[in-house]
SEMI-466096 format. One line per field, with one value per atom (N, C-alpha, C, O): residue number from 0; x, y, z. Coordinates in steps of 0.05 Angstrom, whole numbers, always signed. Layout:
N
zami = [NUM,...] $
c1 = [X,...] $
c2 = [Y,...] $
c3 = [Z,...] $
REM end
This chain:
199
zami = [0,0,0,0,1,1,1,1,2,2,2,2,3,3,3,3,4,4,4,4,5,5,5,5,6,6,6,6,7,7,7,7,8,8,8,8,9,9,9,9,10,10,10,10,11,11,11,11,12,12,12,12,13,13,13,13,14,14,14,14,15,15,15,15,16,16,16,16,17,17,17,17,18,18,18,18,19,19,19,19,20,20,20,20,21,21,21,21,22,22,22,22,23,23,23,23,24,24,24,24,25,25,25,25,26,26,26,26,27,27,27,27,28,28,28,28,29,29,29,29,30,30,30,30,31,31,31,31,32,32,32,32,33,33,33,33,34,34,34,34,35,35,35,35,36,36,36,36,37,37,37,37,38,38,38,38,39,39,39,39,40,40,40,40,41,41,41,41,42,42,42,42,43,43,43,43,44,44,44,44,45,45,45,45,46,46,46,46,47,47,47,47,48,48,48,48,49,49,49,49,50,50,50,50,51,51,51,51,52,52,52,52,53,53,53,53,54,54,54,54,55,55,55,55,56,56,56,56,57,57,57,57,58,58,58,58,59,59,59,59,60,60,60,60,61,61,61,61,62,62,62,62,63,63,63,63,64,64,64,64,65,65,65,65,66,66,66,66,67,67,67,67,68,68,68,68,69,69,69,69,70,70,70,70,71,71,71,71,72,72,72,72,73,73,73,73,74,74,74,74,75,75,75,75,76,76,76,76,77,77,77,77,78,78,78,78,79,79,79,79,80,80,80,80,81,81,81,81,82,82,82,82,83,83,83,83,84,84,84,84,85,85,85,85,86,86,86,86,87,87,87,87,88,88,88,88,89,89,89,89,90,90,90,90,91,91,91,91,92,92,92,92,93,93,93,93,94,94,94,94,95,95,95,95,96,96,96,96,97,97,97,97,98,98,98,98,99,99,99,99,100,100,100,100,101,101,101,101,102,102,102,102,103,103,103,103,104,104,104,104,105,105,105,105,106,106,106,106,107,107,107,107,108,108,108,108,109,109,109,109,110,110,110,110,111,111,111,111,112,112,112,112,113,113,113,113,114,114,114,114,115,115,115,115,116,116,116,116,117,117,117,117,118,118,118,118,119,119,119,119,120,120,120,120,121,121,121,121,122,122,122,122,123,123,123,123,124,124,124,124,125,125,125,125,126,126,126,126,127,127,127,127,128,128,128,128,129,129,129,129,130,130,130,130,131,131,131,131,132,132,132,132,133,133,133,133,134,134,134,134,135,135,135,135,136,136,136,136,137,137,137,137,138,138,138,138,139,139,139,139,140,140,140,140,141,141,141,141,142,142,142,142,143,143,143,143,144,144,144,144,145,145,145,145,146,146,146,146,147,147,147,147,148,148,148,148,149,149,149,149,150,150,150,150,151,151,151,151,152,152,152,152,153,153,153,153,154,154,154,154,155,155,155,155,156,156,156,156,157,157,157,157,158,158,158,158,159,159,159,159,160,160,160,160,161,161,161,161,162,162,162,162,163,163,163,163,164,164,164,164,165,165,165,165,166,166,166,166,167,167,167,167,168,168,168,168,169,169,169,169,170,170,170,170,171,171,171,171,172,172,172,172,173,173,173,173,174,174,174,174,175,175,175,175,176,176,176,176,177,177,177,177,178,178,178,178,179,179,179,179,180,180,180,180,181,181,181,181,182,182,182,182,183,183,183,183,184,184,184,184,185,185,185,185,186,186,186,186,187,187,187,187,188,188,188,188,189,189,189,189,190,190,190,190,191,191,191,191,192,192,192,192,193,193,193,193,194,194,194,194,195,195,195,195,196,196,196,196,197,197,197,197,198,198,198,198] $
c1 = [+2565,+2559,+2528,+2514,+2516,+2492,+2478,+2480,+2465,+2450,+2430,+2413,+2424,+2403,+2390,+2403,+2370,+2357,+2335,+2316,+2339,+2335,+2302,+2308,+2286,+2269,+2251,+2245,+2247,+2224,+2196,+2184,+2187,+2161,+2144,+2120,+2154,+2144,+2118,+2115,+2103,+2069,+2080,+2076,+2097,+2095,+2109,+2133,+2102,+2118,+2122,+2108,+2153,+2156,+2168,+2167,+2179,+2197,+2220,+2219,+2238,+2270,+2268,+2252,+2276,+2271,+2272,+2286,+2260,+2266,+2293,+2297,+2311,+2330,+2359,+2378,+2360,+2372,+2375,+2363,+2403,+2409,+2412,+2434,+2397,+2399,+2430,+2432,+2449,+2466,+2483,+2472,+2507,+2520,+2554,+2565,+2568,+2588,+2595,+2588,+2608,+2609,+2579,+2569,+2571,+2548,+2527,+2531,+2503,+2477,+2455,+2460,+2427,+2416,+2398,+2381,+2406,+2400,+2371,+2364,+2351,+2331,+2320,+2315,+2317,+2319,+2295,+2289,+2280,+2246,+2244,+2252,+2229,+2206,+2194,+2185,+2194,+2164,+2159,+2175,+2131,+2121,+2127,+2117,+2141,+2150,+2145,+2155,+2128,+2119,+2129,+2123,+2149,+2179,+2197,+2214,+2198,+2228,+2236,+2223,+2245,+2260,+2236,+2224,+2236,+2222,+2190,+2171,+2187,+2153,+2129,+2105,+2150,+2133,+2140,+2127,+2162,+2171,+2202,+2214,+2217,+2244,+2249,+2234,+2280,+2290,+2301,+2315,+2292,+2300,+2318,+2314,+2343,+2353,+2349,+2367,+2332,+2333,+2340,+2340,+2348,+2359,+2393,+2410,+2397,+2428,+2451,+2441,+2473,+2495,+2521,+2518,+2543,+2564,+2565,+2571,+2560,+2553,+2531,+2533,+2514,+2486,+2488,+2492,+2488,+2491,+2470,+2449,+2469,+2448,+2460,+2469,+2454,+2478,+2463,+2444,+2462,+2446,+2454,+2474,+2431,+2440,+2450,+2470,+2448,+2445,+2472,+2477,+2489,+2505,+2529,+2531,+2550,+2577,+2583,+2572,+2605,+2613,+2633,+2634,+2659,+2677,+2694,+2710,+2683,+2687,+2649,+2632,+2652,+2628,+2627,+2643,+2592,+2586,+2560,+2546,+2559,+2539,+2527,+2542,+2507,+2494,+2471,+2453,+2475,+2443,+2436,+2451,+2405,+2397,+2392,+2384,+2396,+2399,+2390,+2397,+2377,+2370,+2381,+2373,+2394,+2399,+2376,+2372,+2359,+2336,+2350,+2357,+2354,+2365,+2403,+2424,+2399,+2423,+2440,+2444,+2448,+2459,+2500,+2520,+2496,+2524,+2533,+2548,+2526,+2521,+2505,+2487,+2503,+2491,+2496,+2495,+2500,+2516,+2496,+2475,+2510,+2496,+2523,+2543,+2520,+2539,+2525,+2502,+2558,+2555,+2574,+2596,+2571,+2591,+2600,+2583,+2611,+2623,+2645,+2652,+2648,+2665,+2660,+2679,+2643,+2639,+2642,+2627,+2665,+2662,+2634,+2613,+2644,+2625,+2617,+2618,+2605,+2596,+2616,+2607,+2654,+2669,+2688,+2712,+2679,+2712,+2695,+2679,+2699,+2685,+2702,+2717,+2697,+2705,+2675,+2657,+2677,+2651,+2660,+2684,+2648,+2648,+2619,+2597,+2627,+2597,+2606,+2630,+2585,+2573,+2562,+2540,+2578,+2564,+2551,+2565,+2529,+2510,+2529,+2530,+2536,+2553,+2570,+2581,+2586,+2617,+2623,+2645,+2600,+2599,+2626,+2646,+2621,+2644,+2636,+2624,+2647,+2656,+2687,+2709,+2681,+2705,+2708,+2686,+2727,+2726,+2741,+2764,+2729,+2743,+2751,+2746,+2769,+2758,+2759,+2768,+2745,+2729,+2749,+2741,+2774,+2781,+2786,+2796,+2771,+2760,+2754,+2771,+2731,+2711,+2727,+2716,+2745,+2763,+2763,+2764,+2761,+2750,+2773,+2788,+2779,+2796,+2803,+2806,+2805,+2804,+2828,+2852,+2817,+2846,+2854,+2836,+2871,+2891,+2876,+2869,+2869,+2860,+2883,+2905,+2882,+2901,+2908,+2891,+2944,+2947,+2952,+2966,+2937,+2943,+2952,+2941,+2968,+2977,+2976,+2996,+2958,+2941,+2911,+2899,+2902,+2875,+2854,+2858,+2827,+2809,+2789,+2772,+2788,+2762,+2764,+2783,+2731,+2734,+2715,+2696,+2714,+2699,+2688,+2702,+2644,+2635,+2606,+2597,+2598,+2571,+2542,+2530,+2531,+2515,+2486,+2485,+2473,+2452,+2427,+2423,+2420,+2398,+2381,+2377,+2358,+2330,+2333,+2312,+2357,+2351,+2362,+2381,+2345,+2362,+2387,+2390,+2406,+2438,+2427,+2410,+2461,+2466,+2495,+2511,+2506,+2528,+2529,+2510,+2558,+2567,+2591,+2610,+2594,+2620,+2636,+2643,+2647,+2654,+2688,+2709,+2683,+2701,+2712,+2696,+2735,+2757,+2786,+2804,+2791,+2808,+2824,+2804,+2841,+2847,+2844,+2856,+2828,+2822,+2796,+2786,+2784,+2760,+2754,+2771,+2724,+2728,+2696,+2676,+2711,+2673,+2665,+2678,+2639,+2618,+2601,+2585,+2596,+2575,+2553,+2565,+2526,+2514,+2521,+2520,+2529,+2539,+2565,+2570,+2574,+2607,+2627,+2623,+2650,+2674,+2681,+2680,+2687,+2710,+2725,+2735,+2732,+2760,+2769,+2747,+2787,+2804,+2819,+2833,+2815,+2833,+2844,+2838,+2857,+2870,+2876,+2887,+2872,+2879,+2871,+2848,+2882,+2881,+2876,+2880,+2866,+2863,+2836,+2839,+2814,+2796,+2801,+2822,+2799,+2806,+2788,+2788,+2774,+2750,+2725,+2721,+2709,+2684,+2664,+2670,+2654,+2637,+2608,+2599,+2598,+2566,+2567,+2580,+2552,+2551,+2524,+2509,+2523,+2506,+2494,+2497,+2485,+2480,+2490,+2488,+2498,+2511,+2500,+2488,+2500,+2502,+2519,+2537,+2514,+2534,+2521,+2499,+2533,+2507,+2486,+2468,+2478,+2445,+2429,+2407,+2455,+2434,+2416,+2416,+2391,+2372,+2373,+2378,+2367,+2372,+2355,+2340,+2349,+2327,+2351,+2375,+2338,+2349,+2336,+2315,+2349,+2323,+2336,+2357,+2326,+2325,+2367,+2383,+2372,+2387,+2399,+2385,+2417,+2424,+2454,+2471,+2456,+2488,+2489,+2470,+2524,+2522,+2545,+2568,+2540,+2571,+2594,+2592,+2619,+2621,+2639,+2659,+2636,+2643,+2626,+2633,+2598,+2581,+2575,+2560] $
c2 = [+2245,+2217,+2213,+2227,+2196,+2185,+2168,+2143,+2178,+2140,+2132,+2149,+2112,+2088,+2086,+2087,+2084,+2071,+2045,+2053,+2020,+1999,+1989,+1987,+1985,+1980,+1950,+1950,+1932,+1916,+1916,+1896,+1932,+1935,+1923,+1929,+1906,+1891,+1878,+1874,+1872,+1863,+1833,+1823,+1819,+1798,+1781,+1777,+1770,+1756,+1733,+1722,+1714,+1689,+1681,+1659,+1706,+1706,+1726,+1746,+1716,+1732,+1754,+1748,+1782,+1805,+1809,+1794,+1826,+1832,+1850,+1873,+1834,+1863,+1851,+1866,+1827,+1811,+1787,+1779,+1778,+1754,+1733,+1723,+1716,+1691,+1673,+1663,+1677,+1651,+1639,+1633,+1638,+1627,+1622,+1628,+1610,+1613,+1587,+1583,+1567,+1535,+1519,+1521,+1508,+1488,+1493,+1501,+1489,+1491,+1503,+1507,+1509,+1514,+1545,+1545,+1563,+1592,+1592,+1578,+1617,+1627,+1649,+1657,+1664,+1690,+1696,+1691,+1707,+1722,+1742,+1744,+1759,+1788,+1771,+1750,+1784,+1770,+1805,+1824,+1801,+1823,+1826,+1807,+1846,+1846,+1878,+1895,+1880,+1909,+1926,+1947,+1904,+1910,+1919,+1925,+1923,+1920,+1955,+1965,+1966,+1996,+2011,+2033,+1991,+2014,+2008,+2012,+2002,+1988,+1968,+1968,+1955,+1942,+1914,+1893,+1915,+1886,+1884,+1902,+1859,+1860,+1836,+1819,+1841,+1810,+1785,+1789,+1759,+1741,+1723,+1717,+1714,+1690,+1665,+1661,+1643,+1628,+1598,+1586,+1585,+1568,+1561,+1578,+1539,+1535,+1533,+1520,+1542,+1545,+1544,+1541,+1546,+1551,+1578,+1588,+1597,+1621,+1635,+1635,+1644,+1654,+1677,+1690,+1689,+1703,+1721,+1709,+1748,+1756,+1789,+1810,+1779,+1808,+1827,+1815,+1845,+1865,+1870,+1878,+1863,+1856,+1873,+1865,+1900,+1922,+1943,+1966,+1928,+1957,+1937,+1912,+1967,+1966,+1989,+2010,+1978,+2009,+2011,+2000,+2018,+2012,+2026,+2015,+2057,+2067,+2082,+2096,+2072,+2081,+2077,+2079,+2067,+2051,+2047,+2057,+2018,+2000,+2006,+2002,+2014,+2007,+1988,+1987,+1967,+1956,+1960,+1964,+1956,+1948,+1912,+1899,+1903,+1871,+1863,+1880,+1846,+1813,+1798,+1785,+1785,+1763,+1744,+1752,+1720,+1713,+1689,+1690,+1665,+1637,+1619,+1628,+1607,+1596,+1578,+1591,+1553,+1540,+1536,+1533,+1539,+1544,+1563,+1568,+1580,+1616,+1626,+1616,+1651,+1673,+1697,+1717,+1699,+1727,+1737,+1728,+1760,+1784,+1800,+1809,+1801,+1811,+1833,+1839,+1845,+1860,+1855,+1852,+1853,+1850,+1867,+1867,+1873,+1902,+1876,+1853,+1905,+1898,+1862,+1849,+1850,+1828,+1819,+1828,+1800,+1802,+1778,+1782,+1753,+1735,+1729,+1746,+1700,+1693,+1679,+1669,+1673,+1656,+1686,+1684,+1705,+1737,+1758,+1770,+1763,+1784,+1798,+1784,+1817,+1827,+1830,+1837,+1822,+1824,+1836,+1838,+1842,+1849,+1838,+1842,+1818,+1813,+1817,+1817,+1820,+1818,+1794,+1786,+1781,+1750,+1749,+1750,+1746,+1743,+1716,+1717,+1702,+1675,+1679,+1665,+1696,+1706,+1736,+1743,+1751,+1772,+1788,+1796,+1789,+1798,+1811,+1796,+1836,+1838,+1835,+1842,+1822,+1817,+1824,+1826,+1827,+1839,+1819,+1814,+1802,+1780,+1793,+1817,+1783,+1773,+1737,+1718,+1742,+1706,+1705,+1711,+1697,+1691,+1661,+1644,+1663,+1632,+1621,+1605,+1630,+1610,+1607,+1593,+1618,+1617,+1637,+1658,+1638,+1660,+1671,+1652,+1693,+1692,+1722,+1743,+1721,+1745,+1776,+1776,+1789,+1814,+1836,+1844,+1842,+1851,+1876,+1886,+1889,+1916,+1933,+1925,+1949,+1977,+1982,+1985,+1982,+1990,+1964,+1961,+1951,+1928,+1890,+1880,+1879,+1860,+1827,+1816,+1810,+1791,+1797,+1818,+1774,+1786,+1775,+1764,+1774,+1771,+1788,+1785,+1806,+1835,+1848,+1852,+1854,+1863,+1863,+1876,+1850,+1840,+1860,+1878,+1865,+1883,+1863,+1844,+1871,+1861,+1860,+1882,+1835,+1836,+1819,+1794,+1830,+1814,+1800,+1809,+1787,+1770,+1778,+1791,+1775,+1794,+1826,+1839,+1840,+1858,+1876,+1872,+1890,+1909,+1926,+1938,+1925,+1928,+1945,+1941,+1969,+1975,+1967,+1968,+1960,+1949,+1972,+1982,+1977,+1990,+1990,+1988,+1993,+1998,+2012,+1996,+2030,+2050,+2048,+2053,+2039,+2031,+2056,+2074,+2060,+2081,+2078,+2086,+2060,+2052,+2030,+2018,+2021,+2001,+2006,+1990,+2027,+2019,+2029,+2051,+2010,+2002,+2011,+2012,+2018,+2028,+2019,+2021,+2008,+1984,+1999,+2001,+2010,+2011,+2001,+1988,+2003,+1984,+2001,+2016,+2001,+2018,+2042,+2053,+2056,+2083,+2089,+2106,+2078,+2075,+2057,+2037,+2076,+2075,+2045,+2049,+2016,+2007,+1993,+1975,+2001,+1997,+1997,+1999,+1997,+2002,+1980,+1969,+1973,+1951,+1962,+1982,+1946,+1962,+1939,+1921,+1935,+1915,+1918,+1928,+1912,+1914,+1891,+1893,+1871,+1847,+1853,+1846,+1864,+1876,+1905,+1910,+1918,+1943,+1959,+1982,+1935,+1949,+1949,+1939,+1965,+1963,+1934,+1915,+1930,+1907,+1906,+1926,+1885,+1888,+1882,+1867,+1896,+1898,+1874,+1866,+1868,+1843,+1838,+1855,+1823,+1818,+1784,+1766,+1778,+1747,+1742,+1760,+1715,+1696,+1674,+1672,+1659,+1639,+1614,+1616,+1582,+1562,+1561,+1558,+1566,+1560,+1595,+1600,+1614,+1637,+1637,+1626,+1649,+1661,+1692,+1701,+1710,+1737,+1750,+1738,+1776,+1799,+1810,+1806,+1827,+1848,+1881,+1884,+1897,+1915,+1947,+1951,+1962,+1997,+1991,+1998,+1983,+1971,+2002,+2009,+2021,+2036,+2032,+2022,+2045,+2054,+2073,+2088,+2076,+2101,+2103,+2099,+2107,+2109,+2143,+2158,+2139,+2164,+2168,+2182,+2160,+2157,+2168,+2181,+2168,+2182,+2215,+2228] $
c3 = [+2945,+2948,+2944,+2959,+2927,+2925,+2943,+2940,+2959,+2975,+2972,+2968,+2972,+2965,+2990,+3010,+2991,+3024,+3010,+2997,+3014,+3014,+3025,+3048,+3024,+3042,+3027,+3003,+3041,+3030,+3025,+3029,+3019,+3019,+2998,+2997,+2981,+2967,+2975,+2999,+2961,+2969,+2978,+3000,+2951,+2960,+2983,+2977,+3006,+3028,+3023,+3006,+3043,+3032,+3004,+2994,+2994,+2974,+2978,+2992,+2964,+2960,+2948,+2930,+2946,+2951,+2915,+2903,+2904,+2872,+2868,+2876,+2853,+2855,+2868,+2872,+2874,+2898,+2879,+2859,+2897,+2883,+2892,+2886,+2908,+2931,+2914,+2892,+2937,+2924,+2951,+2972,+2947,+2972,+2966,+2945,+2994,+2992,+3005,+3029,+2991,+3003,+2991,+2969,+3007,+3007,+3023,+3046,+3014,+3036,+3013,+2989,+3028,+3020,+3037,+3055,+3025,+3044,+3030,+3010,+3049,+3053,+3060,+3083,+3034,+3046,+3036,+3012,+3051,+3043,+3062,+3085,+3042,+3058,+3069,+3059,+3105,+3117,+3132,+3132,+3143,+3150,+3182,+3196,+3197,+3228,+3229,+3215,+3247,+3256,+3285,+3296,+3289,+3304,+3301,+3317,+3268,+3263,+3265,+3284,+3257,+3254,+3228,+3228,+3211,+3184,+3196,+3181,+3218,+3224,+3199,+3196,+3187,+3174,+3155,+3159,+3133,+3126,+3125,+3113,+3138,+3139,+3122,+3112,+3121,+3105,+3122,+3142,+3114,+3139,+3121,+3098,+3139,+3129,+3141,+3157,+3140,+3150,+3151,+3172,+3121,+3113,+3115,+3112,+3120,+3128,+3099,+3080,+3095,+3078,+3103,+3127,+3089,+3102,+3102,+3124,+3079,+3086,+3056,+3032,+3073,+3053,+3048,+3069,+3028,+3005,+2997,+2996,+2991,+2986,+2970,+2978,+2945,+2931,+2918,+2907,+2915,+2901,+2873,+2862,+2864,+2823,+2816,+2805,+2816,+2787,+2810,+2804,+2840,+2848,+2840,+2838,+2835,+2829,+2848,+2852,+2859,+2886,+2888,+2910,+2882,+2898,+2921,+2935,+2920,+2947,+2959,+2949,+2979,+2994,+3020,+3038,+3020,+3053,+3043,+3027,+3066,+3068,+3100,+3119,+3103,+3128,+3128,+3111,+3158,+3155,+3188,+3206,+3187,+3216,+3222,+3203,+3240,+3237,+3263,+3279,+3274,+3289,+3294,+3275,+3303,+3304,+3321,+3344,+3311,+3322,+3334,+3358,+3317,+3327,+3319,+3310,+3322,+3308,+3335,+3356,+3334,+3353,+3342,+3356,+3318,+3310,+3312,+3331,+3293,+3293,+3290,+3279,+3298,+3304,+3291,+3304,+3268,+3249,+3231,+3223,+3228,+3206,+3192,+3205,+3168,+3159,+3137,+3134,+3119,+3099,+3081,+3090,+3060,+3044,+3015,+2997,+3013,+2990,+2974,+2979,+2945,+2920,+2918,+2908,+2924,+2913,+2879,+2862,+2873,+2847,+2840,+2828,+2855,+2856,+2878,+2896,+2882,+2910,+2923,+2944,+2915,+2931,+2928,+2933,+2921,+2925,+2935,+2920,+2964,+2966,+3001,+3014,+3007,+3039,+3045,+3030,+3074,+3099,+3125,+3130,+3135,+3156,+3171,+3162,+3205,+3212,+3235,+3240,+3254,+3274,+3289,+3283,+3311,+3316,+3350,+3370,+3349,+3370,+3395,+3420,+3383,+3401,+3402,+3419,+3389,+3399,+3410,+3419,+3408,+3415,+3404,+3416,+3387,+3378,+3337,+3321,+3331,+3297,+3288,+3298,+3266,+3251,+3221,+3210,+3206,+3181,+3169,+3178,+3144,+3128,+3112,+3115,+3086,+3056,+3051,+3062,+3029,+3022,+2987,+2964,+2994,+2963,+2963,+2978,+2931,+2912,+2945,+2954,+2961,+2968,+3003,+3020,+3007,+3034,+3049,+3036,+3075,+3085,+3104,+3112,+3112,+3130,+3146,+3133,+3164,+3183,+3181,+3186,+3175,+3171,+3194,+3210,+3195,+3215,+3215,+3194,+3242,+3251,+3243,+3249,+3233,+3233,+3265,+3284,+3265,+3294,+3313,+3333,+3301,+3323,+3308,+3289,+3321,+3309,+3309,+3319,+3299,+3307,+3324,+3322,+3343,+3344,+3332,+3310,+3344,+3324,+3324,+3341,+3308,+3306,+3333,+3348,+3336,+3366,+3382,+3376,+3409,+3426,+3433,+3443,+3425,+3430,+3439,+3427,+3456,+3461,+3441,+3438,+3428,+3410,+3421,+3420,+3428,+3448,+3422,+3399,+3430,+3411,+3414,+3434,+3393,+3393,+3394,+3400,+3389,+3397,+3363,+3348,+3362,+3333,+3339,+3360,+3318,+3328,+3288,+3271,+3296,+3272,+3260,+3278,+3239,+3229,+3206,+3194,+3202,+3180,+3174,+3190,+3138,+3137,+3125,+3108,+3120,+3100,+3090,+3101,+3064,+3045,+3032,+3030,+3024,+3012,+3007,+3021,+2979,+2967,+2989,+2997,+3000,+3012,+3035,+3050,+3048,+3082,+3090,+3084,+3105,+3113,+3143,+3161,+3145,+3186,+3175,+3160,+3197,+3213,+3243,+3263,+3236,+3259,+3271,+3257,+3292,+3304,+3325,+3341,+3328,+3337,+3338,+3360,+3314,+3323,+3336,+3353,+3331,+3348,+3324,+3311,+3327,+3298,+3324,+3348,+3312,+3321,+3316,+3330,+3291,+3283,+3256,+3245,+3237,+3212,+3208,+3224,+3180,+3161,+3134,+3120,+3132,+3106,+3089,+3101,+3063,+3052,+3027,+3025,+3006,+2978,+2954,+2930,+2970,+2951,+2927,+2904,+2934,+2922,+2909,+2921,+2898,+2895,+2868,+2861,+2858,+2831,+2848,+2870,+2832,+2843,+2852,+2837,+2861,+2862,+2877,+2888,+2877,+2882,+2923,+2937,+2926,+2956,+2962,+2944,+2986,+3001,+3028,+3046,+3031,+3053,+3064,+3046,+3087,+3096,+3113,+3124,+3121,+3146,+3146,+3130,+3161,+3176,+3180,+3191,+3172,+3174,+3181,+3165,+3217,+3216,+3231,+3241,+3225,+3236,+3227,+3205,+3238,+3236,+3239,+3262,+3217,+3220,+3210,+3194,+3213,+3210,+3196,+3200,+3174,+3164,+3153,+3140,+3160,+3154,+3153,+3165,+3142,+3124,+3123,+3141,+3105,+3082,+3072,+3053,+3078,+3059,+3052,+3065,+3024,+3015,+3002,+2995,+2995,+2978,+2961,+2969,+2940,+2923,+2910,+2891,+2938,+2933,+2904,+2907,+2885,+2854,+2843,+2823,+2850,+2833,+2840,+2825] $
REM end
């Protein structure tokens, strides 16, 4: 398996990352820039989303993956609607893709897919209805999210801890991996890796 480790270190701040594809899913207008936080995990520049969409978008131009893993480190700063950080794999476009996020106001992860633009929640392996799984996600604080993809079944982690498996086959080619939010989060994002075990 090959991995990538992600970092912003770009000179320039207040702009959308090179390499990245600002778009969205529904309506709104997302915001995503390098700003400089000497807080964060890599000690020096993270990615912020701060503009509102129904859900904001953030895809990486040049990956195709379709079995691997995505890890990020993430924030959650503000948000009176939501509070989310996500990841998103095999994206074909910006309305077909699976996520998995993490929500600061629901305290809770869940694992979608988004087909033609619809979003909707998928069944844990093992268990029947439900929504994801109630894990404590505190604000301001850096949390790790991950997800590791392998032909139709998926296992989402959270701080270092497996919790839980999906299985589902609506995606199944390679596609471009991302980063999400949720109307008005406000999110940190930061040391960004993946890996494609195809190569």
């Amino acid at each position: 398996m090959s991995n990538h480790a992600i970092s912003f270190e770009s000179p320039q701040t207040g702009a959308a990352p090179e390499g990245w594809t600002s778009t969205l899913t529904g309506s709104g207008d997302p915001k995503w820039t390098v700003e400089s936080d000497e807080t964060a995990p890599s000690k020096s520049k993270v990615l912020k989303q701060s503009g509102r969409a129904t859900y904001p978008l953030l895809l990486k131009s040049d990956s195709s993956i379709k079995d691997g893993f995505v890890e990020i480190k993430f924030k959650a700063i503000a948000g009176s609607q939501d509070r989310a950080a996500g990841i998103v794999w095999r994206a074909k476009d910006a309305n077909n893709y699976y996520v998995t996020r993490a929500n600061a106001l629901e305290d809770n992860v869940v694992l979608y897919k988004t087909v033609n633009g619809v979003r909707s929640p998928l069944d844990i392996v093992g268990r029947k209805g439900g929504y994801g799984t109630d894990v404590k996600v505190p604000s301001d604080v850096w949390h790790s999210l991950r997800v590791d993809f392998s032909g139709s079944r998926f296992r989402v982690s959270f701080n270092g801890k497996q919790l839980f498996e999906v299985e589902d086959s609506t995606f199944a080619d390679a596609g471009k991996i991302g980063l999400w939010t949720k109307a008005d989060s406000v999110t940190l994002f930061d040391q960004i890796t993946y890996g494609d075990a195809q190569q």
